[in-house]
N, C-alpha and C positions, 0 to 999 in steps of 0.2 A: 804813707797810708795808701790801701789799694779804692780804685772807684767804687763810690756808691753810684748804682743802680737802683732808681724809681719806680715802679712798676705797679698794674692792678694785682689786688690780691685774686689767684687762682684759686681751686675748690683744695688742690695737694697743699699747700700753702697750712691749713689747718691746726695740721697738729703741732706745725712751728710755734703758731700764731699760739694757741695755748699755752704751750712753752711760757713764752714771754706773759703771758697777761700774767699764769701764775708765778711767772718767779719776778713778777711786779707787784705783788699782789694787789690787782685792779676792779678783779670779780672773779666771782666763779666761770672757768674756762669753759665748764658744760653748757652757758646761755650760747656760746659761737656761733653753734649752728644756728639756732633761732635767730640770732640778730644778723647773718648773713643771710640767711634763705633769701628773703627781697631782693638782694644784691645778685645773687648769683641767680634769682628768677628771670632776670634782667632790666630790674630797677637802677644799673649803673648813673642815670639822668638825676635820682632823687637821692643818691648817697652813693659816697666815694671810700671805698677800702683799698688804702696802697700800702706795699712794703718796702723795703728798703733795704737791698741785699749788696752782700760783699762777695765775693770768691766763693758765689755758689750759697750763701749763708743767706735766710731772713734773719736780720739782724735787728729788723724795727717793722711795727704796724700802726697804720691812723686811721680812724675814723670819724666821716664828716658831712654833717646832712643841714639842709636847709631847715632853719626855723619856719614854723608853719605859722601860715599868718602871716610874715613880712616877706619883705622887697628887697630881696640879695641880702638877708643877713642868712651865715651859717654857722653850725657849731660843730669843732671838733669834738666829739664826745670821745675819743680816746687817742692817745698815743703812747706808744711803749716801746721802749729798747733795751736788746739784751743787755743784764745789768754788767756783764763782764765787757759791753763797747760803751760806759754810758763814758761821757767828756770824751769823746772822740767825734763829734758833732754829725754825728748821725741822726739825731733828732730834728736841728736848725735845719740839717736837709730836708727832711720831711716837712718842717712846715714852710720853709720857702717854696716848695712846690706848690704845696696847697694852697698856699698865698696865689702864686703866681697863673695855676689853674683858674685861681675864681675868681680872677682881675681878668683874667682872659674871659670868662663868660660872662663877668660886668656885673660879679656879687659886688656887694659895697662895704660888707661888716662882716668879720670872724670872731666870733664869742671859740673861748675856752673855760670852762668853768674845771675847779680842783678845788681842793680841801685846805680850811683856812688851818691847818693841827701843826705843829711844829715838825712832825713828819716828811710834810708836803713845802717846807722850805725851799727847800733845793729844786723844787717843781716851779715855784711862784719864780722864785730868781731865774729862772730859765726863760719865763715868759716877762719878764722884766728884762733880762738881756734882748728879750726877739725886740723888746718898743711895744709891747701891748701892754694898754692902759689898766691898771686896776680898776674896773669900770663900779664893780660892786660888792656889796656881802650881805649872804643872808645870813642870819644867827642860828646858830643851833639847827640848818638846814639838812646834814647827813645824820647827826644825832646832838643830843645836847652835849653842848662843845665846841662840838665838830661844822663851822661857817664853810658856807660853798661861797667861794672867791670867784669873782664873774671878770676874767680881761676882755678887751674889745682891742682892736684893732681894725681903721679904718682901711678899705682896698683900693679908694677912689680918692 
C-alpha cells in the first residue's frame, strides 16, 4: 500500500470532498460550502477539516469542532472514505491523527455520534475497533427508528 498523506482541507479540495460525502451518502454535498466557509474564513482554531490523500487522490475527509460549552471535549461530526478504499485503514489514519492533534492541544474527550440502523453497523464496529466507548443513545433521535449512537473516547 502507497503512503497516506494528512493534510488541511484546501478551497480545490471541494469537489473531491463532495464526491465522497455523496457516494457515502452522508448529506447533501451542496451544505460544503456553507459548513466550510468559517474554516476557510480562518476559523482553522475552532474546527479542523483534513484529508487524507494517496498518489495524488483525496481519498477520505473529517470533520471536527469543539463542543460549545465544555473543556476539551470535541466532536468529529464527519468522516468519509472513498467507498472503493474503505478496509484499507485509511479512516484509523484519520482518526489517530485527530486523536493525536487534540492530545497535543490538551483536548480531554472525542464524541462521534452515527446512526444506531443496521446500516451504520460496520460504522459502529469501526469505532469499536478504534477503543471508543459506546457512551450513549438517543431514541428515535434522526427519525423514528433511527438512535444517534454517542462513542467517547478519553485523550487524557
Amino acid at each position: 500500500m502507497t503512503h497516506i498523506a494528512i493534510r488541511p482541507l484546501v478551497r480545490g479540495d471541494l469537489p473531491r470532498v463532495a464526491h465522497l460525502v455523496d457516494a457515502n451518502a452522508m448529506f447533501p454535498s451542496d451544505m460544503l460550502e456553507g459548513m466550510t466557509a468559517a474554516y476557510f474564513g480562518g476559523e482553522g482554531d475552532t474546527q479542523r477539516w483534513i484529508v487524507a490523500e494517496r498518489d495524488g487522490q483525496v481519498e477520505a475527509v473529517a470533520y471536527t469542532v469543539p463542543e460549545p460549552l465544555t473543556e476539551g471535549t470535541w466532536n468529529t461530526l464527519l468522516i468519509c472514505v472513498d467507498p472503493a478504499s474503505h478496509g484499507q485503514a485509511i479512516g484509523t489514519a484519520l482518526m489517530r491523527h485527530i486523536e493525536d492533534e487534540l492530545r497535543a492541544d490538551r483536548a480531554r474527550v472525542l464524541l462521534v455520534e452515527t446512526s444506531g440502523t443496521p446500516d451504520f453497523g460496520r460504522t459502529r464496529g469501526f469505532y469499536d475497533m478504534l477503543g471508543y466507548d459506546r457512551e450513549a443513545r438517543i431514541r428515535d433521535y434522526y427519525s423514528a427508528g433511527d438512535d444517534k449512537i454517542i462513542f467517547r473516547k478519553a485523550l487524557i
